[in-house]
C-alpha positions as CSV (number, residue, x, y, z in Angstrom):
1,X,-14.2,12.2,-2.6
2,X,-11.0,12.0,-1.7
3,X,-10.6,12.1,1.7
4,X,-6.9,12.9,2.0
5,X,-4.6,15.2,-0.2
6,X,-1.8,14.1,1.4
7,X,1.1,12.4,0.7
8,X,3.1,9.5,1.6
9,X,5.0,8.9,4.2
10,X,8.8,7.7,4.2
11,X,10.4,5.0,4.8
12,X,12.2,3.8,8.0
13,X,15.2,3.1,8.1
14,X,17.6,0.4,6.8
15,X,15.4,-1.7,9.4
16,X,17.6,-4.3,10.4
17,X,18.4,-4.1,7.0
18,X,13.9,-4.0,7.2
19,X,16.7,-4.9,6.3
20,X,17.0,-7.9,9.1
21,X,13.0,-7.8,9.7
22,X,11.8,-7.1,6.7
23,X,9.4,-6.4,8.7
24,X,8.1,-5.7,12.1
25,X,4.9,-6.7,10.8
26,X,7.0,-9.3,12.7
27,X,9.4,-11.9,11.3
28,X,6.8,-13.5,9.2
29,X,5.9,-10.6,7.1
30,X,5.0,-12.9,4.7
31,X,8.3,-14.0,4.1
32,X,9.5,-10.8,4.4
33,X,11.9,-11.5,7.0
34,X,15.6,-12.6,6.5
35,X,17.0,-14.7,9.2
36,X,20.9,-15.2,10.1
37,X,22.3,-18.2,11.0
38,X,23.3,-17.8,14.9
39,X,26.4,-19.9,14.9
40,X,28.8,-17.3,15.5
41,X,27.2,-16.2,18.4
42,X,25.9,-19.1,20.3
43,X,29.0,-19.9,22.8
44,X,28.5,-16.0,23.9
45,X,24.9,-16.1,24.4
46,X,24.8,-19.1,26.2
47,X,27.8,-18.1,28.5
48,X,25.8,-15.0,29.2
49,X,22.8,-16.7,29.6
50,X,24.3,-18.6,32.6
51,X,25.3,-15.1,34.1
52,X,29.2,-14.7,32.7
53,X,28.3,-10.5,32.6
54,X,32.0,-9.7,33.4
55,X,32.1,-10.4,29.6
56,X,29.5,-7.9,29.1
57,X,31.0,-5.4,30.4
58,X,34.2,-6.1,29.3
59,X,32.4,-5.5,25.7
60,X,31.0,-1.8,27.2
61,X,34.3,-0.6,28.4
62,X,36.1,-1.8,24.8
63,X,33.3,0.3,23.0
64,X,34.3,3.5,24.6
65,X,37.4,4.1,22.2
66,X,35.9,3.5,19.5
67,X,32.2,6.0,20.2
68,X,34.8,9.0,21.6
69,X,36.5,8.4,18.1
70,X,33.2,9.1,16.1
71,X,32.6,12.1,18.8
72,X,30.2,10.7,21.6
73,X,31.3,12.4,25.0
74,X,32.2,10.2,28.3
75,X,29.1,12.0,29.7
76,X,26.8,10.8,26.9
77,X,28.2,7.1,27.0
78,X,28.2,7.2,30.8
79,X,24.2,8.4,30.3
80,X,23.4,6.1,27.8
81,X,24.7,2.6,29.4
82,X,23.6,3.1,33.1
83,X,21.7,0.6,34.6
84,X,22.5,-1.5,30.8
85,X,22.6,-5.0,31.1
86,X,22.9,-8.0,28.4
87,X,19.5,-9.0,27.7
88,X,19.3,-12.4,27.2
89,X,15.9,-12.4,25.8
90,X,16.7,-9.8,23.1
91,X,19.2,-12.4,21.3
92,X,16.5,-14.8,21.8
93,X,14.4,-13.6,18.7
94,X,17.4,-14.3,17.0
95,X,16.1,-17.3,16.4
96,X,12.8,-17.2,16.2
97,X,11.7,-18.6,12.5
98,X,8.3,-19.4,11.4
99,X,8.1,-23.6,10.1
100,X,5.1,-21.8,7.6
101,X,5.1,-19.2,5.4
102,X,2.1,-16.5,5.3
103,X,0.0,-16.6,2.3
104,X,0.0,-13.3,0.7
105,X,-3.5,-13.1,1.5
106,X,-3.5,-13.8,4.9
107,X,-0.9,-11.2,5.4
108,X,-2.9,-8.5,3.7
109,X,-5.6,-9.6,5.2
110,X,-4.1,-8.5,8.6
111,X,-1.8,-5.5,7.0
112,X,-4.9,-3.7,4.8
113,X,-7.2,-4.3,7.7
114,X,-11.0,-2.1,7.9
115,X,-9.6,-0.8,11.1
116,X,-6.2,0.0,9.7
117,X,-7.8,1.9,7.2
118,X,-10.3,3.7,9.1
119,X,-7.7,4.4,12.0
120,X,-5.5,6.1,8.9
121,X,-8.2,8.3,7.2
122,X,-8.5,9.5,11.0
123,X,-5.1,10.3,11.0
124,X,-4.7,11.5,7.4
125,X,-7.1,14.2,8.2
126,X,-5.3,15.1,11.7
127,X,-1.7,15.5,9.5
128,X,-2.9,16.4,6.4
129,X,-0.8,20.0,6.8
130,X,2.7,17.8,7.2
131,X,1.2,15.1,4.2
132,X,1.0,18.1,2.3
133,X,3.9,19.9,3.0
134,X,6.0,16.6,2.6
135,X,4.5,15.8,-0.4
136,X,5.6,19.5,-2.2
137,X,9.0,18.8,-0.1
138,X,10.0,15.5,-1.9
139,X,7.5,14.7,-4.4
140,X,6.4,11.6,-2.3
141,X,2.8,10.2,-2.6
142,X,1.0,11.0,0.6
143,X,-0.6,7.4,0.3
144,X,2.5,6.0,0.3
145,X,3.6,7.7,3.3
146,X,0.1,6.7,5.1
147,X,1.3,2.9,4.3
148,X,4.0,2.7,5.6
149,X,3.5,4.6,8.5
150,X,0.2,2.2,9.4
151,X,2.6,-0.5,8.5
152,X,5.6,0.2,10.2
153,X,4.0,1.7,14.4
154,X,-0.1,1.9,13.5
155,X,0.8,5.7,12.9
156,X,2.8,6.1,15.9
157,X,0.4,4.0,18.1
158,X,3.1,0.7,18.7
159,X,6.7,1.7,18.6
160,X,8.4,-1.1,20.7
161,X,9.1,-0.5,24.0
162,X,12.9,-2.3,24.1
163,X,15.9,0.3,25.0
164,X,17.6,0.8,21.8
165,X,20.8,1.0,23.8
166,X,20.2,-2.4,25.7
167,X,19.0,-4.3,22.4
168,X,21.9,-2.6,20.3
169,X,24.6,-3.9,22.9
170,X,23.1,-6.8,23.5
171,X,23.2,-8.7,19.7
172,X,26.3,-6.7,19.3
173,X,28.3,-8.4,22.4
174,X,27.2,-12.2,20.9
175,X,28.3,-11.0,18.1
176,X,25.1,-11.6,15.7
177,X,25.4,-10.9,12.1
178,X,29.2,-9.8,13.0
179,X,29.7,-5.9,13.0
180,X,26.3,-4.8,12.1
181,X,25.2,-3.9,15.3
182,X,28.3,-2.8,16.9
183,X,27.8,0.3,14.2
184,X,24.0,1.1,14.7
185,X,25.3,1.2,18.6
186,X,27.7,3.7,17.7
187,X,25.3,5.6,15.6
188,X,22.9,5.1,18.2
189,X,25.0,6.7,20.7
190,X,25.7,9.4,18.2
191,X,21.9,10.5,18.2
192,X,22.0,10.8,22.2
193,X,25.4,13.1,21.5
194,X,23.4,15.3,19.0
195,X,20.6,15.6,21.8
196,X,17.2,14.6,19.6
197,X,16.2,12.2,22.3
198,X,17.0,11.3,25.8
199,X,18.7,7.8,26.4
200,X,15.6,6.5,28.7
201,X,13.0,8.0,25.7
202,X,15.1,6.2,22.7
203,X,13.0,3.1,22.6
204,X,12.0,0.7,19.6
205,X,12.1,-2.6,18.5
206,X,13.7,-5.9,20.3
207,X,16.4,-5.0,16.9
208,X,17.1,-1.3,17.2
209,X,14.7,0.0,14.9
210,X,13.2,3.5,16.5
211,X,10.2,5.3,16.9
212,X,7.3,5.8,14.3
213,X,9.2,5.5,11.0
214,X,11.3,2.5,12.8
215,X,14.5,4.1,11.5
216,X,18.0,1.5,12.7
217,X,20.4,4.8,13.9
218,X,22.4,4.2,11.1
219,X,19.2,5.5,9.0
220,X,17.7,7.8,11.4
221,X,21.4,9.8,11.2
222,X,21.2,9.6,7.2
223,X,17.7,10.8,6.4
224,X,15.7,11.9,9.9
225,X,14.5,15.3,9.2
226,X,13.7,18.0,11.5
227,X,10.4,18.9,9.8
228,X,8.7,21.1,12.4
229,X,11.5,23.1,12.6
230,X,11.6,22.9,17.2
231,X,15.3,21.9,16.8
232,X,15.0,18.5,17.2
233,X,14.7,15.1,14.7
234,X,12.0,13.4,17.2
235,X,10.9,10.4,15.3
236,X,9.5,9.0,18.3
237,X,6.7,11.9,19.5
238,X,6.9,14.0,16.8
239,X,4.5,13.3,13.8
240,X,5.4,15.7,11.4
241,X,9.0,14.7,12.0
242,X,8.1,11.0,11.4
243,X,5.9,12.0,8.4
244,X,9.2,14.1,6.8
245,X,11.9,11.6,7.9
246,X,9.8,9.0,5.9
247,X,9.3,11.2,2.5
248,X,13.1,12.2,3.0
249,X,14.2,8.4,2.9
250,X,12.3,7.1,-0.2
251,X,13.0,10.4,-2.1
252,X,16.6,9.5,-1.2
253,X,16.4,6.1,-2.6
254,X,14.6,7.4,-5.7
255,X,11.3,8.1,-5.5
256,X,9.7,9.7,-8.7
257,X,7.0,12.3,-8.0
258,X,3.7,11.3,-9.7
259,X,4.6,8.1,-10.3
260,X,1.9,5.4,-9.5
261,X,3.5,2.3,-7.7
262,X,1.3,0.0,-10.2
263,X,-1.5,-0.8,-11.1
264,X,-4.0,-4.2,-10.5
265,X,-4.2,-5.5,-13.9
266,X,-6.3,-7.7,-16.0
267,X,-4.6,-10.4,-18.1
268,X,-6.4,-11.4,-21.6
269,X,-7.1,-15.3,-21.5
270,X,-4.7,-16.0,-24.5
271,X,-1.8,-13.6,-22.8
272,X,2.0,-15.3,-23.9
273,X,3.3,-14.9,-20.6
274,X,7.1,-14.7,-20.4
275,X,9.5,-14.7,-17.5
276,X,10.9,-11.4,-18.3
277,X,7.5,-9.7,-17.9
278,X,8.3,-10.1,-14.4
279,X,11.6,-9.4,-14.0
280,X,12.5,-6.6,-16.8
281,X,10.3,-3.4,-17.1
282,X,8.6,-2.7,-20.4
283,X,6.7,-0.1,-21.3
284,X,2.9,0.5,-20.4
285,X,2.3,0.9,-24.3
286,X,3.8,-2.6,-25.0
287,X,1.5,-4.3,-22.2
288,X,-1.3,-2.5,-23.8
289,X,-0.8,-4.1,-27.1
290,X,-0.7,-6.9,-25.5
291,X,-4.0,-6.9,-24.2
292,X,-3.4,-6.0,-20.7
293,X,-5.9,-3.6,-19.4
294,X,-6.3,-1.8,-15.5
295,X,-8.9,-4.1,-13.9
296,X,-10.6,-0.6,-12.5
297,X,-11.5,0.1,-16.3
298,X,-8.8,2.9,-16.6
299,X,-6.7,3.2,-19.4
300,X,-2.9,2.6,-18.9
301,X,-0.8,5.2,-19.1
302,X,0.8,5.9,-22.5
303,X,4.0,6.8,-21.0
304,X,6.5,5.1,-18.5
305,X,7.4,1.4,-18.0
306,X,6.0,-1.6,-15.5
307,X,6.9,-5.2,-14.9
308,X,4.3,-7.8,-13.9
309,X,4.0,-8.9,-10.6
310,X,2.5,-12.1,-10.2
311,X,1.8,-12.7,-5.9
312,X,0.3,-15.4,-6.2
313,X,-1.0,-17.5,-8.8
314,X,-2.4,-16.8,-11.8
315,X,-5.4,-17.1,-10.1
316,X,-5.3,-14.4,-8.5
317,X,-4.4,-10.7,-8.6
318,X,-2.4,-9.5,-10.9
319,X,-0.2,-6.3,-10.9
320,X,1.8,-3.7,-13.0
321,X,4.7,-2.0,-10.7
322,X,7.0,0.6,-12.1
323,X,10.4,1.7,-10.3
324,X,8.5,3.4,-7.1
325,X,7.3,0.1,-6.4
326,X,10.8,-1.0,-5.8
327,X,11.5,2.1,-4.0
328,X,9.0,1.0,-1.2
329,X,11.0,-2.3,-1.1
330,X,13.8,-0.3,-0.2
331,X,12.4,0.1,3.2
332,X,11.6,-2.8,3.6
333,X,13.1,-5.8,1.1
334,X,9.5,-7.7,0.8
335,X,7.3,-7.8,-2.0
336,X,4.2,-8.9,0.4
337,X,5.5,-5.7,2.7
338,X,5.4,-3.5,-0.2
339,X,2.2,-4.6,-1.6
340,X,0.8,-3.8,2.0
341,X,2.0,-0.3,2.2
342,X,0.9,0.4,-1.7
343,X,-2.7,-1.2,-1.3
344,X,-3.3,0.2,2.4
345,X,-2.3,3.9,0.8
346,X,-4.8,3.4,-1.7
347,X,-7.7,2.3,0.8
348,X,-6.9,5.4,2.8
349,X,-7.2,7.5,0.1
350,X,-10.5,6.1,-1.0
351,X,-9.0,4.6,-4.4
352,X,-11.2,1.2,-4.1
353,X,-10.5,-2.7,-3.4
354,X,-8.8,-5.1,-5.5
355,X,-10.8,-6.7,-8.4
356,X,-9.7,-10.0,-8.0
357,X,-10.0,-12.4,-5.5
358,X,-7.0,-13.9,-3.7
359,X,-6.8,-17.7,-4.6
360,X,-7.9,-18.7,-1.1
361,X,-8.0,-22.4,-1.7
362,X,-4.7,-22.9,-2.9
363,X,-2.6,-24.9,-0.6
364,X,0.7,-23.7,0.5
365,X,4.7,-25.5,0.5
366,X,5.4,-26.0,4.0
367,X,9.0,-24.9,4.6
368,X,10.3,-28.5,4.1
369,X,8.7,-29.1,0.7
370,X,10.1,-25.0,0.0
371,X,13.4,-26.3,0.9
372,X,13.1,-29.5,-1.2
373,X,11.7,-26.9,-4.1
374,X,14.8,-25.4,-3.7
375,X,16.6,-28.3,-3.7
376,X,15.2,-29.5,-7.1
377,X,16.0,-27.0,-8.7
378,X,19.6,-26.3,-7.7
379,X,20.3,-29.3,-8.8
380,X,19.0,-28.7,-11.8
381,X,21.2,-25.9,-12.8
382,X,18.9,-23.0,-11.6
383,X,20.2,-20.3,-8.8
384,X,17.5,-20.4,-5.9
385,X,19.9,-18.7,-3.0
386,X,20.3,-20.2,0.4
387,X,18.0,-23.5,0.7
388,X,16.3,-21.8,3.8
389,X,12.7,-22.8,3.0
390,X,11.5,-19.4,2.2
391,X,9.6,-18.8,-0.9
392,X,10.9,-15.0,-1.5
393,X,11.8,-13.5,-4.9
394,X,14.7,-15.7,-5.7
395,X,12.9,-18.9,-5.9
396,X,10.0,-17.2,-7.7
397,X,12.6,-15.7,-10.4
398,X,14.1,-19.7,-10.3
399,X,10.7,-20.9,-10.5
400,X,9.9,-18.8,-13.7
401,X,12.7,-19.8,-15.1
402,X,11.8,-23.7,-14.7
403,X,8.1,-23.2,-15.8
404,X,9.2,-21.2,-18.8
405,X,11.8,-23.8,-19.9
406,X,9.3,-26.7,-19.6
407,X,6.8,-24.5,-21.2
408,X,4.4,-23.9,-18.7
409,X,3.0,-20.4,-17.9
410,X,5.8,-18.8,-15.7
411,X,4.0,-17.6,-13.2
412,X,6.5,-17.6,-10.5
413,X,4.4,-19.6,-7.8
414,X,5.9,-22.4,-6.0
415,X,3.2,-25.1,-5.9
416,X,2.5,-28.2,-4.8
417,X,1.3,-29.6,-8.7
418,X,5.1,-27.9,-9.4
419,X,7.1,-29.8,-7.0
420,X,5.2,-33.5,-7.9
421,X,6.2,-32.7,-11.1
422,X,9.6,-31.7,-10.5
423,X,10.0,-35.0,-8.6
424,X,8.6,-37.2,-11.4
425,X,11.4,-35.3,-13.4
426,X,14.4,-37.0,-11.2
């Protein structure tokens, strides 16, 4: 039985540009994560670490021009920055960045957890009136919704408890990742001007991101919803507003209503893997001709296009994601993310386990032998990004590339058996 008919939920917003976490699962969401360089804004952190506020405020009272411009009111602003100070420790996770990368099955391990699951059906069953209606309302899976709302707060449970105001105006005064945050302050303060939440109940993450869809303001002013209808966008103690504001975002970035996000797959053992498979979309017809079956037994679908996605190894799972797969990454720019809000959405709506086991065994790059990876193959003609030790898709789409061109199985996965080999090659 199906224990939910609901749908899923939306998508937060730009997250730090979930966007800068890619994630909140924290910064390691398996890579998820992107990290700035804090160059820019070290002199001004450390001189406000060692007390220097008059520069703080100096940076308050220069904002003012520019929120009355976009329409705030000197009663909102005077509301919304009393009893803000810099906050030291907020521009501290700045640089916070993990040495090791997650395996992908560690991560899922944690994101598709028994008690995640069971703590969803619960709450599934509680909304399934605002699954439903969100679901008819913008054609969004209800599963989908379920993920990432268990991904994003535990379904409202863990919100972050840092003043969106006092984080906002903090990384924006040092200056960190230059005008970003300066604007999701001003958007920030444009929510308090509209009146959906009070400045002491507009809390979230150490980065801005809010309440239980972890919208930045920017986002929350874009696609928060008032789906109850009580006047207000309350993504913070509102459910149904959370669970609309979500299905508004990813049908706003594309969502196609019944649409799978993929399917596990079986590979035949004489499969001609190329890199395209995994980086241009074919159609499920042609993969089927190719021997490619569902590992649940099910046929493919006869219609619509896929591209492999290869986590892992080829030991391990093995997937076929279409377009909505992508939108999902457009909350949150992380294939390991995405894969956790598709696979937990399918475990709370009873749609069974993977197939496959994960490829437990296999050792991991540390973050030097990534960045020596990386190194490799730039030199070698091949564009793998910034050399930032970080195994995300641009290696793995390098990486392809490499294996396909010495003729190994382009798999994508960045291993230790590949980097001996590409030093042997100097």
């Amino acid at each position: 039985m199906k224990m939910f008919r609901t749908s899923q939920r939306g998508k937060r917003c730009v997250r730090v540009g979930r966007l800068l976490f890619g994630a909140m699962l924290t910064f390691a969401a398996a890579g998820a994560s992107t990290v700035v360089a804090a160059k820019p804004h070290q002199a001004r952190y450390e001189a406000a670490k060692h007390r220097d506020l008059s520069g703080f405020a100096k940076f308050v009272r220069d904002i003012w021009p520019i929120a009355e411009a976009k329409g705030v009111s000197r009663a909102t602003f005077d509301a919304a920055f009393k009893n803000v100070t810099f906050d030291a420790r907020i521009v501290s996770h700045t640089k916070n960045q993990a040495e090791f990368a997650k395996p992908i099955w560690q991560y899922l391990a944690s994101a598709v957890s028994s008690s995640r699951i069971d703590r969803g059906r619960i709450k599934a069953a509680a909304e399934h009136a605002w699954l439903e209606k969100a679901q008819k309302t913008y054609g969004v899976s209800e599963s989908v919704v379920m993920g990432i709302w268990g991904m994003e707060t535990e379904y409202g449970a863990f919100e972050g408890s840092d003043n969106v105001i006092r984080a906002l105006a903090s990384l924006a005064y040092v200056h960190y990742r230059g005008d970003y945050f300066r604007d999701e302050l001003i958007a920030a303060l444009a929510i308090l001007e509209e009146g959906d939440i009070a400045p002491r109940l507009m809390v979230g993450s150490w980065a801005g991101a809010m309440g239980q869809t972890q919208f930045m303001p920017s986002s929350f002013n874009e696609y928060a919803v008032d789906f109850d209808g009580d006047g207000r966008r309350d993504i913070w103690r509102d459910s149904a507003d959370a669970i609309g504001s979500t299905a508004n975002y990813l049908a706003k970035h594309g969502w196609i209503g019944g649409l799978a996000w993929g399917y596990e797959v079986i590979l035949p053992e004489d499969f001609a893997l190329l890199a395209k498979d995994s980086s241009a979309p074919s159609s499920f017809a042609s993969f089927a001709e190719r021997g490619v079956k569902r590992a649940d037994g099910e046929a493919l679908p006869r219609h619509g296009e896929a591209k492999l996605l290869i986590p892992s190894s080829l030991k391990g799972p093995v997937f076929l994601v279409t377009d909505n797969f992508n939108v999902i990454k457009s909350y949150n720019n992380s294939t390991s993310y995405a894969l956790g809000v598709a696979l937990l959405g399918d475990a709370i709506a009873e749609r069974g386990a993977l197939r496959i086991a994960w490829p437990t065994h296999e050792r991991q790059l540390t973050a030097a032998q990534v960045r020596e990876m990386q190194s490799q193959l730039r030199k070698l003609g091949y564009n793998v990004g910034e050399i930032d030790g970080r195994a995300g898709e641009t290696l793995r789409a390098a990486v392809r590339s490499y294996q396909e061109e010495i003729g190994a199985a382009p798999d994508g996965n960045p291993s230790l058996a590949l980097l001996a080999q590409m030093k042997d090659r100097r």
